[in-house]
LOZA-165920 format. One record per residue: residue in three letters; x, y, z of N, C-alpha, C, O, CB in turn; residue number from 1. Coordinates in pm, whole numbers, plus 50000, padded with zeros to 5 digits. Glycine has a CB too. Layout:
N
aa; n.c1; n.c2; n.c3; ca.c1; ca.c2; ca.c3; c.c1; c.c2; c.c3; o.c1; o.c2; o.c3; cb.c1; cb.c2; cb.c3; i
Ala; X; Y; Z; X; Y; Z; X; Y; Z; X; Y; Z; X; Y; Z; NUM .
...
//
This chain:
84
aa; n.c1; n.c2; n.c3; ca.c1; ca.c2; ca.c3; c.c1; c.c2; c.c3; o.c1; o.c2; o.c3; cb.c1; cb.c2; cb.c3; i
Unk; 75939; 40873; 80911; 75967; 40981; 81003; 75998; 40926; 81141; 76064; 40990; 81223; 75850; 41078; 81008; 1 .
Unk; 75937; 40780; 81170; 75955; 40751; 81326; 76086; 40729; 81347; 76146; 40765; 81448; 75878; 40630; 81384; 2 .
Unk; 76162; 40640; 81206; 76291; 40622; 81206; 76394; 40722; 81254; 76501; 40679; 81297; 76314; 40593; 81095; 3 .
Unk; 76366; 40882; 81250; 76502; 40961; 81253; 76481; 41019; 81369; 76576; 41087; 81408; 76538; 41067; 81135; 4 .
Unk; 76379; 41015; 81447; 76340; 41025; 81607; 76350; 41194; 81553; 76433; 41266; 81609; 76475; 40942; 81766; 5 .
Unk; 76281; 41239; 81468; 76249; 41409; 81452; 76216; 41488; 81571; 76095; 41474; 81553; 76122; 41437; 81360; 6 .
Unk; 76220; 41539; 81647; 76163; 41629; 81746; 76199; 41570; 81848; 76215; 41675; 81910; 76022; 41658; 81747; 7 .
Unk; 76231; 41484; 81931; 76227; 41393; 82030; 76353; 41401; 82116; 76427; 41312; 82159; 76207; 41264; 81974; 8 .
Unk; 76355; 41501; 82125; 76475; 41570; 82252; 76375; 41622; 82361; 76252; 41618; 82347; 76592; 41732; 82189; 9 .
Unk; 76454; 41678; 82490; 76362; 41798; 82581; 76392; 41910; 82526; 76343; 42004; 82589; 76390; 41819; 82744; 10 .
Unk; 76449; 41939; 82441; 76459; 42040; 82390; 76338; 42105; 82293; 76316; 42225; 82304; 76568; 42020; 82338; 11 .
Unk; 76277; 42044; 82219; 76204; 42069; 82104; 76066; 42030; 82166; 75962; 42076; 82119; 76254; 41986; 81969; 12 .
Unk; 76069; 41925; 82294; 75956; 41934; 82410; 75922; 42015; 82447; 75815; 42055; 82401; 75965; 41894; 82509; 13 .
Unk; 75985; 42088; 82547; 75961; 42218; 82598; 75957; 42349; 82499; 75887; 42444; 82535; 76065; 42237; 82697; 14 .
Unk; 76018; 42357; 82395; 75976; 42489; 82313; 75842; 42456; 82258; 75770; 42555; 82245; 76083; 42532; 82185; 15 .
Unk; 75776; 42312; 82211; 75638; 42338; 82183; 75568; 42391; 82298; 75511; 42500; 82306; 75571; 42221; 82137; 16 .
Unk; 75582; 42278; 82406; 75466; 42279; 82541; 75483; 42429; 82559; 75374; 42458; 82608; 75508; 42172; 82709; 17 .
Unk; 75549; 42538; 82552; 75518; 42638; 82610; 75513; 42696; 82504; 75510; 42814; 82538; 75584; 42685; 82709; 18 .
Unk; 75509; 42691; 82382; 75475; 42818; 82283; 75319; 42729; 82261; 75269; 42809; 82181; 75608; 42853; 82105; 19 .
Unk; 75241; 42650; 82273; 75125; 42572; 82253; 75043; 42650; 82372; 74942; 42718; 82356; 75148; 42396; 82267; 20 .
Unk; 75106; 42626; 82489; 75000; 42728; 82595; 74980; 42877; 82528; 74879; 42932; 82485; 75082; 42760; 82772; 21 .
Unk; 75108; 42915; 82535; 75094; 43071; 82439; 74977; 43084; 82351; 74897; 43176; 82367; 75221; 43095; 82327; 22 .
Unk; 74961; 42970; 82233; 74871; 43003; 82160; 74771; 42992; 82232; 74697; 43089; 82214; 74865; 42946; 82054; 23 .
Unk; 74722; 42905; 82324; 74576; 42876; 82332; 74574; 43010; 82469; 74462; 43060; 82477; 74525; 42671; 82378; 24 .
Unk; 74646; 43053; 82541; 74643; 43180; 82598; 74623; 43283; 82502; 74523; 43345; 82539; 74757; 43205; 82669; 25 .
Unk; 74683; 43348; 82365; 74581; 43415; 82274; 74458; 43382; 82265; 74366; 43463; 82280; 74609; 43410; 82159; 26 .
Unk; 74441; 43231; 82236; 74364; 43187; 82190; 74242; 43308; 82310; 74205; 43422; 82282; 74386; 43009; 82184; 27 .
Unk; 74212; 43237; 82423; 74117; 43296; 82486; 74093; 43429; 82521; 73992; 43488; 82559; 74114; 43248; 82568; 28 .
Unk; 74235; 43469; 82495; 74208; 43654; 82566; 74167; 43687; 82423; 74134; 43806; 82422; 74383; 43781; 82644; 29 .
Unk; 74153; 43625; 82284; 74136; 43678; 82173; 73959; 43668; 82180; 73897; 43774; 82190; 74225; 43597; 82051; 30 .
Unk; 73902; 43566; 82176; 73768; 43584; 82209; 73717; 43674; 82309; 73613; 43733; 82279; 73728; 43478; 82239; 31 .
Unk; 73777; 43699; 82437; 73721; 43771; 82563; 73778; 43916; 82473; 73793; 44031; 82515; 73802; 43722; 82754; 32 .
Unk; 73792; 43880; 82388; 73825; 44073; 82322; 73956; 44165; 82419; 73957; 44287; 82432; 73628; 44202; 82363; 33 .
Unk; 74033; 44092; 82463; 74162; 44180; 82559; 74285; 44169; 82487; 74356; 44071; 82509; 74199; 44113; 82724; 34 .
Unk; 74314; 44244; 82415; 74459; 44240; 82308; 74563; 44277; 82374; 74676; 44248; 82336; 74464; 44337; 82178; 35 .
Unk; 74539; 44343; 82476; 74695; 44322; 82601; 74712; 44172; 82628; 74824; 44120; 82616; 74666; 44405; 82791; 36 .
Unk; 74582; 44086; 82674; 74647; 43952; 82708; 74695; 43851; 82569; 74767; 43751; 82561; 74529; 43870; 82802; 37 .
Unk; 74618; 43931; 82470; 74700; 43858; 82321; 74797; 43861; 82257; 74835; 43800; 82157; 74664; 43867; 82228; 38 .
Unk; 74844; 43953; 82331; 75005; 43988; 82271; 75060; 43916; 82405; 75155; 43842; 82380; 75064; 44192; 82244; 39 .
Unk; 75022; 43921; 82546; 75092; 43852; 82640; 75105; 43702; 82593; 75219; 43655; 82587; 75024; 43867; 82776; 40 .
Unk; 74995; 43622; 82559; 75013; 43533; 82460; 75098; 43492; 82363; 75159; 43385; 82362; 74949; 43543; 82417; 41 .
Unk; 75103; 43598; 82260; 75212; 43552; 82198; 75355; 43577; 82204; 75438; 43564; 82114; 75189; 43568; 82104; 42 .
Unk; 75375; 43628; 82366; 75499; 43664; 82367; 75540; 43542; 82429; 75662; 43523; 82432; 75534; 43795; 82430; 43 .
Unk; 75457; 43448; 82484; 75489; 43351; 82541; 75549; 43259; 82415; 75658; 43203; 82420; 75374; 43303; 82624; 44 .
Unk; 75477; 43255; 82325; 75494; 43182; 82241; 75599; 43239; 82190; 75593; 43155; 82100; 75396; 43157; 82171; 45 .
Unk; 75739; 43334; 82147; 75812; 43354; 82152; 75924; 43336; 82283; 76046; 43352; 82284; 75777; 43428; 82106; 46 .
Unk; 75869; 43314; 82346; 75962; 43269; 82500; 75977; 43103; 82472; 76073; 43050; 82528; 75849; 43305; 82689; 47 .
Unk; 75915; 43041; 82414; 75873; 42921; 82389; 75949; 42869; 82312; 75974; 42749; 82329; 75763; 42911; 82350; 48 .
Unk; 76029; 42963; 82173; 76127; 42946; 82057; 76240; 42967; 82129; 76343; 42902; 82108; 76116; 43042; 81929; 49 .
Unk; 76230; 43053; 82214; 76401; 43157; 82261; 76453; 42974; 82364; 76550; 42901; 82344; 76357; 43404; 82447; 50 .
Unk; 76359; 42960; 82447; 76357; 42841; 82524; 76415; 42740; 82489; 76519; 42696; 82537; 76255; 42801; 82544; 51 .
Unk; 76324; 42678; 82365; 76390; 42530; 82307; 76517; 42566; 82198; 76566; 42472; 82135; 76253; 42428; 82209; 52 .
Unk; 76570; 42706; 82177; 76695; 42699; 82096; 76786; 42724; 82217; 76900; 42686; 82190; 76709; 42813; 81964; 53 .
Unk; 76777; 42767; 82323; 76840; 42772; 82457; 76920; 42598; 82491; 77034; 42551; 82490; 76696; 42818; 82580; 54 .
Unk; 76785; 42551; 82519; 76831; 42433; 82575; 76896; 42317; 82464; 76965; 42220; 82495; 76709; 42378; 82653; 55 .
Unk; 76843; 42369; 82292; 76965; 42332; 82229; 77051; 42335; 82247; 77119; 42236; 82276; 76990; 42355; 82162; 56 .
Unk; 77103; 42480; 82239; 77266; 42526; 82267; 77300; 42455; 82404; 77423; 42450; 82416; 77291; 42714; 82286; 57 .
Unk; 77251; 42413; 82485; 77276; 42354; 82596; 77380; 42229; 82618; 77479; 42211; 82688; 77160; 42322; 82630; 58 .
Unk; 77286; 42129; 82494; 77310; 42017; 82426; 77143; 41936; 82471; 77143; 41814; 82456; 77476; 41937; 82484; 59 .
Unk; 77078; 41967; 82496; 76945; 41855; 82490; 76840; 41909; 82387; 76719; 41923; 82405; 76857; 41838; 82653; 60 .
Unk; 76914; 41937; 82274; 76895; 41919; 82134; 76913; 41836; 82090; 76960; 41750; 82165; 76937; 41974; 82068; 61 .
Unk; 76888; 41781; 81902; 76987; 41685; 81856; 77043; 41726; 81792; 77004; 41802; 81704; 76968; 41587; 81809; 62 .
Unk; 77187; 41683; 81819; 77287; 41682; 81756; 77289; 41693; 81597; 77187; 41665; 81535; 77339; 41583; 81800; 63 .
Unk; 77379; 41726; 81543; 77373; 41729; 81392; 77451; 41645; 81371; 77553; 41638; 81439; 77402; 41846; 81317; 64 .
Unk; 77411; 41515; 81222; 77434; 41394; 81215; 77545; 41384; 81096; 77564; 41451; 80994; 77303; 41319; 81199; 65 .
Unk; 77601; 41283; 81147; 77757; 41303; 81034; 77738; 41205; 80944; 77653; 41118; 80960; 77931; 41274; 81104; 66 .
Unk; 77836; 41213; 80820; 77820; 41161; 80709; 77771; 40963; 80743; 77677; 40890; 80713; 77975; 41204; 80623; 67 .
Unk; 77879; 40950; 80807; 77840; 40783; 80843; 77720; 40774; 80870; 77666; 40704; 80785; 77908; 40712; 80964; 68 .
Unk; 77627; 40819; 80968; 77513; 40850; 81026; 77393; 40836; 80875; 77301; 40758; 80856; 77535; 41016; 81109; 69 .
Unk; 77435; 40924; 80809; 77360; 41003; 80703; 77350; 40865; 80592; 77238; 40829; 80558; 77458; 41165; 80637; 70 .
Unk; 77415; 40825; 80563; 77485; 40693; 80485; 77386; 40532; 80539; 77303; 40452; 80498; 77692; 40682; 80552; 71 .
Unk; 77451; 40559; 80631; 77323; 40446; 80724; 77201; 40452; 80702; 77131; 40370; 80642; 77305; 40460; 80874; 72 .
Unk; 77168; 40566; 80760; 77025; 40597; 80763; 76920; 40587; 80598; 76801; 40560; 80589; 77030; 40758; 80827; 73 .
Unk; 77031; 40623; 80473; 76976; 40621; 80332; 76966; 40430; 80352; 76865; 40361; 80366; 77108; 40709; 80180; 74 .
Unk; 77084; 40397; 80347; 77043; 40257; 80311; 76971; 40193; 80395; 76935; 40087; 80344; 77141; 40176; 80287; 75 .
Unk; 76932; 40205; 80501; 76831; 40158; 80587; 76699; 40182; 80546; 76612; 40095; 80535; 76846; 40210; 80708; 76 .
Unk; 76686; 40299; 80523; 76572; 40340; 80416; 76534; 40327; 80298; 76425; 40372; 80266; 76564; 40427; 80401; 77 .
Unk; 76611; 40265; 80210; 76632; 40185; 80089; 76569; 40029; 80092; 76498; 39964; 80016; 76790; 40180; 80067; 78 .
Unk; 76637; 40003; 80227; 76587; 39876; 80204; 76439; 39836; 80294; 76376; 39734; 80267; 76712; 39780; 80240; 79 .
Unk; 76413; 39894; 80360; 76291; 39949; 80449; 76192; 39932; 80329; 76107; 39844; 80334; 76306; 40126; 80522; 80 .
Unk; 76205; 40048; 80181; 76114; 40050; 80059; 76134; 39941; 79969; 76085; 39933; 79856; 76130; 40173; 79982; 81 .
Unk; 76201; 39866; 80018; 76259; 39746; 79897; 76172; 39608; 79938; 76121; 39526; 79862; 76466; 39705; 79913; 82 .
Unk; 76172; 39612; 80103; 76027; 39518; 80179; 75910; 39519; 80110; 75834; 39437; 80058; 75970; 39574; 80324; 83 .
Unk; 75920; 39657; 80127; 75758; 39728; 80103; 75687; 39672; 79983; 75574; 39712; 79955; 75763; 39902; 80072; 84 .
//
């Protein structure tokens, strides 16, 4: 997984870091018993998705990888398990 750099844009940064506060903002208004601030919560955490597909479309997403790319990456990984 470290190989294909999964998540590792600002893009997919920032949609966790702020849908992660979201939760743990439910998180607490859910114990203090206030379901107005738990839905404020999880709306964050929907601001959080809208966010990091935003700054996809932006381009500080990643890119979607083309056949050469795709090709590489198998036999690199082939032989990565062939060490092993």
């Amino acid at each position: 997984m470290a190989g294909s750099a999964h998540g590792h844009t600002p893009a997919a940064w920032t949609g966790v870091i702020i849908a992660f506060i979201g939760f743990c903002v439910s998180g607490v208004f859910m114990v203090a018993a206030n379901p107005l601030g738990v839905w404020a919560g999880l709306a964050v955490v929907v601001i959080g998705g809208v966010v990091g597909l935003a700054m996809k479309a932006a381009g500080l997403g990643k890119g979607k990888q083309s056949q050469a790319e795709a090709a590489a990456h198998a036999r690199a990984t082939q032989a990565a398990q062939a060490r092993a």
